[in-house]
N, C-alpha and C positions, 0 to 999 in steps of 0.2 A: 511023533513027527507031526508037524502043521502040515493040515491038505488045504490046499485052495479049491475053492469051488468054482466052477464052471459060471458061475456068475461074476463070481469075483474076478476071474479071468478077463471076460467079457469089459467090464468095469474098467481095470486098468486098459486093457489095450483102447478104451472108445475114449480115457483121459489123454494117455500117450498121442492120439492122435493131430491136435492140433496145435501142439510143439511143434511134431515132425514136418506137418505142411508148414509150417512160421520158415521153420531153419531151411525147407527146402526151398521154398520162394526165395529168401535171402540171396542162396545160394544161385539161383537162374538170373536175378537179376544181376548181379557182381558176373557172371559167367558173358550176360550180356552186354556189358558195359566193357568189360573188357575184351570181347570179341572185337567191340565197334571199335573201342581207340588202337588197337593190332591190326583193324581195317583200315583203319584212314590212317593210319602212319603207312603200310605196304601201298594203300595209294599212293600217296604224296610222294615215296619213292620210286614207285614207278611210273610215276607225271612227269618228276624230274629228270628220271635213266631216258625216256622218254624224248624229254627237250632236248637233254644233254645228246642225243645219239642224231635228232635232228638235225641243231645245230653244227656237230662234226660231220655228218655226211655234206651239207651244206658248204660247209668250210674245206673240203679235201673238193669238191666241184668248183668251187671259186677258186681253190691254188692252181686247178687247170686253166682257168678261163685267165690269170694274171700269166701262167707263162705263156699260153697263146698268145696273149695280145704284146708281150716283151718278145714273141716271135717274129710277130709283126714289124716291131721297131728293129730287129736287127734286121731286116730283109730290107727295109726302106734304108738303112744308112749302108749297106753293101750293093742295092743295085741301082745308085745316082750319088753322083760326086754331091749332089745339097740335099743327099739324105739328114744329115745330121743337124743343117738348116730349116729341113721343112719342119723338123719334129720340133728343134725349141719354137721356132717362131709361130707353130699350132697350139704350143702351149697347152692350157688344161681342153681334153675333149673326154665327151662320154659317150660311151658306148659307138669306139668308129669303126669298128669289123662286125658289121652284123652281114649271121648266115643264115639264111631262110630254113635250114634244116634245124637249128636251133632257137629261132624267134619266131615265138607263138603271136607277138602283140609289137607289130612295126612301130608304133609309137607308145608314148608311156614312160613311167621312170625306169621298170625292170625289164629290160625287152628281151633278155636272156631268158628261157626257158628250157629246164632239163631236169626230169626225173619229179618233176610237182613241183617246181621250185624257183623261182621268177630273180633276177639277178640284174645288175646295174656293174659297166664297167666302168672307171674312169682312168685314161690315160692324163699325165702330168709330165713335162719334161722343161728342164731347165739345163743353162750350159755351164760345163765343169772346166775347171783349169788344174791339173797335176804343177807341183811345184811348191817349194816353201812359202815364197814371194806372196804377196796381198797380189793378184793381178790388177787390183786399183789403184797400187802404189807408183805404175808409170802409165802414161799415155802412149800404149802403145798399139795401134791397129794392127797390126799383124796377129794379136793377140786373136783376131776375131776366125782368123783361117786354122789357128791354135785350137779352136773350142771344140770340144768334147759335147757328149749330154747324157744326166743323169736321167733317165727314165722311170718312173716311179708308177705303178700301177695297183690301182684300189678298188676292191671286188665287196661289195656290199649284196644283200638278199632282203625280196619282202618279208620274209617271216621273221627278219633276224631281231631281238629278246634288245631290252636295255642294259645286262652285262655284257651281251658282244659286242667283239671289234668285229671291222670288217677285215678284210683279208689283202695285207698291203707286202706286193714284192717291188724290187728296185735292180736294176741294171748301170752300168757305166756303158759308156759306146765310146768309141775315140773318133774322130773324125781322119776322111780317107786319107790315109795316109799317099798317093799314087797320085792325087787331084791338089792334096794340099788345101783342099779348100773344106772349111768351119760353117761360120755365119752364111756365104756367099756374097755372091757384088751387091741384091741390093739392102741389105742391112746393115747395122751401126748399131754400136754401142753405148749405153748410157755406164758407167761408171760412176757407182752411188756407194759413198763409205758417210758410215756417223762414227765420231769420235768424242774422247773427253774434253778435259780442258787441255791435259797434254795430248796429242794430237798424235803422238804414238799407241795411245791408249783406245783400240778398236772395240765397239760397240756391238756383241755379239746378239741373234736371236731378236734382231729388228726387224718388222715387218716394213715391207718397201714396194709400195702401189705405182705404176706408170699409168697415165690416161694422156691420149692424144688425136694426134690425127688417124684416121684410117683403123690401125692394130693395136691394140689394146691388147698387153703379156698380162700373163697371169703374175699376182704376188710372191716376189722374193723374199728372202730372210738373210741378212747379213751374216758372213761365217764369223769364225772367230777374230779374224782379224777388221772386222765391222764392215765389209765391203760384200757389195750385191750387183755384179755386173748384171746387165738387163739389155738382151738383144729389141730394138722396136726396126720398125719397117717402115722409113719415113719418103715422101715420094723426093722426084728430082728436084723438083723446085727447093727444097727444105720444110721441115714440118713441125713443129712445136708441142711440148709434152711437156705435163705436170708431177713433178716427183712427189710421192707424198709419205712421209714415214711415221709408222705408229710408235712411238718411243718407250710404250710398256712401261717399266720400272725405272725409266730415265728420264731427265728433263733438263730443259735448259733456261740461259740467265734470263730470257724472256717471261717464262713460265705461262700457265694457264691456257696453254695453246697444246691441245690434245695432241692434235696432227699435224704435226709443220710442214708447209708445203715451199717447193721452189720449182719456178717457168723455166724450162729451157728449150732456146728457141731456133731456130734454123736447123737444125738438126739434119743433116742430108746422108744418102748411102755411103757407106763405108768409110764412118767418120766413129771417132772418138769421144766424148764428152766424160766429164765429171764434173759427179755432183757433188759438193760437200757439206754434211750437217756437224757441225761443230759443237765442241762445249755442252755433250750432256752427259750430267752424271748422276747419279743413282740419287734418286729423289728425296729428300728430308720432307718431317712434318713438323710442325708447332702445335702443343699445347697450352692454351691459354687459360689460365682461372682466375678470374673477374672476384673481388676480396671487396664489399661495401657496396655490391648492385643495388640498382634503385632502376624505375623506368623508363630511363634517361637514355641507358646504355644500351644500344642495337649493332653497333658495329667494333668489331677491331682491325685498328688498322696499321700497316704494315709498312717499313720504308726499308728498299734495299740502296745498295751502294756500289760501286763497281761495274757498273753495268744490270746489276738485277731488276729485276721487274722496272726494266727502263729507267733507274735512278728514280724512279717517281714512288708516290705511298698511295697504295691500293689499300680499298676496301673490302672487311672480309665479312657478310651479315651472320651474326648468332641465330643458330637455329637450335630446338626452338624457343619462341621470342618467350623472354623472363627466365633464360637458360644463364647458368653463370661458369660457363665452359663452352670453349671453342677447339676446334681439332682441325689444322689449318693443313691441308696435302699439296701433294707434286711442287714440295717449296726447290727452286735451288739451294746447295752448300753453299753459306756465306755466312754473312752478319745483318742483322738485321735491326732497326728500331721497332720496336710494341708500343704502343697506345691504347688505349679505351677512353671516349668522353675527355676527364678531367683529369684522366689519371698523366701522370709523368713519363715519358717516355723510358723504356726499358731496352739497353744493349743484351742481345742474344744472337753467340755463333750458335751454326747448326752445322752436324756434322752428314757427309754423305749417306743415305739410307738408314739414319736415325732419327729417330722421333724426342724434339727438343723440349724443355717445359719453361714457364714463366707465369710468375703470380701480378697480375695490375693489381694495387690499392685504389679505390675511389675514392677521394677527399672527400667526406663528411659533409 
């Protein structure tokens, strides 16, 4: 039998030695690293549970402070025959019930205060009409004793994150049925519809601004059938107001006029008006590509016909300049003439909300 000796013992185990610490440092460090990234992942979800729990205690506080305040609107149209008057003609307001038991900060944007948590109300209300009918399809004032109001209430918070909404409830109200009375005596109605070229064709999801004398409504949006009744408040004598509509993804034979606006004037209590924007439809573009550029060429220009762009040829500048492509927006559907420089004029229909193409040669 081999003995090993006490030295030799010794020997091995003082070699064995600094393997062991190698493997075992290895091993603390890998133990450490992955403790930290087990740490900061358990943080990061509990930042998150965190936000998340915030955010919904926030949110279930805000759906009370929107049905309080749609409380409020039903008590105002049940206890006064022009409940349902004062709420459209108050239009957008923020924050109009405040209780000193709940508002830490009388003024400010969030003046609601509850449980740490600072909150902003805004009331909205516009008037509704029940019925298949456009109520812009007749001139009829009676309509206005008719009018309902949709009440819309929108609960925002300071802390509230860029994924959140705010917290939006909505109401219908009918107008008193006992009084008969809507708008009241001193209000009128403006009747504002956009339509296509056929005139049946209602322009939905328009925005539609009133500015005038005295009351100034909050922005409408045309329903489906392209019409936006709009209660104003004009005095006895008559009053005068500016319609103005954003036309979005529509345009008409005029073109290049963002916002079209129309004056209507005299305007007195418990009258009727309409307004009508005509002839828009869903906006075409032109692509231009310019074949033989030289330095010459800065513009292309454009000639409509039928009424478009005033029968006249508008200039369109190439950006940027020594660019040999143009991408021409908000055209009306029609026909048009292209140009560049020297080039020969080019027939191009364009179809409603498509984007058209055409090649100019430059003569040599």
């Amino acid at each position: 039998m081999l003995k090993v000796s006490g030295v030799d013992r010794a020997r091995r185990a003082a070699g064995a030695r600094p393997a062991e610490r190698g493997s075992t440092m290895i091993e603390l460090i890998v133990s450490v690293l992955l403790m930290t990234v087990f740490t900061g992942a358990a943080m990061v979800a509990i930042m998150s549970s965190s936000a998340t729990s915030t955010d919904n205690r926030a949110r279930v506080t805000a759906s009370g402070l929107a049905v309080r305040e749609l409380d409020f609107a039903a008590q105002m149209v049940a206890a006064s025959e022009t409940g349902v008057s004062d709420l459209i003609l108050a239009g957008q307001v923020a924050n109009p019930h405040l209780d000193p038991e709940l508002t830490s900060i009388s003024t400010g944007q969030y003046p609601f205060s509850l449980d740490g948590e600072d909150y902003r109300v805004v009331r909205t209300a516009q008037p509704y009409y029940s019925g298949t009918d456009s109520p812009c399809a007749s001139a009829d004032p009676s309509l206005g004793t008719r009018a309902g109001v949709l009440v819309t209430v929108t609960v925002s918070w300071a802390s509230q994150g860029e994924d959140s909404t705010p917290h939006v409830a909505s109401k219908l109200f009918a107008p008193n049925r006992n009084s008969g009375s809507g708008l009241g005596n001193d209000a009128a109605l403006l009747a504002v519809t956009v339509t296509g070229a056929d005139s049946s064709a209602g322009r939905p999801g328009v925005t539609v601004q009133v500015t005038g004398d005295g009351y100034q409504p909050p922005p409408s949006v045309t329903d489906s059938k392209g019409c936006a009744l709009i209660p104003v408040k004009p005095n006895s004598a008559g009053s005068s107001y500016t319609v103005t509509i954003d036309p979005g993804k529509y345009v008409n034979k005029a073109g290049g006029i963002a916002q079209p606006s129309q004056v209507v004037s005299m305007v007195v209590p418990q009258s009727w008006r309409q307004v009508a924007f005509t002839d828009f439809e869903p906006a075409a573009s032109l692509r231009v590509k310019i074949k033989g550029m030289n330095e010459a060429v800065h513009v292309v220009s454009l000639s409509g016909s039928g009424g478009i762009l005033g029968d006249h040829e508008v200039d369109f500048v190439i950006e940027p300049e020594g660019a040999d492509e143009i991408v021409i927006t908000r055209l009306y559907p029609g026909s048009y003439g292209v140009r560049a420089y020297t080039s020969p004029s080019v027939s191009v229909s364009l179809e409603p909300g498509v984007e058209g193409y055409v090649e100019l040669e430059i003569p040599t």
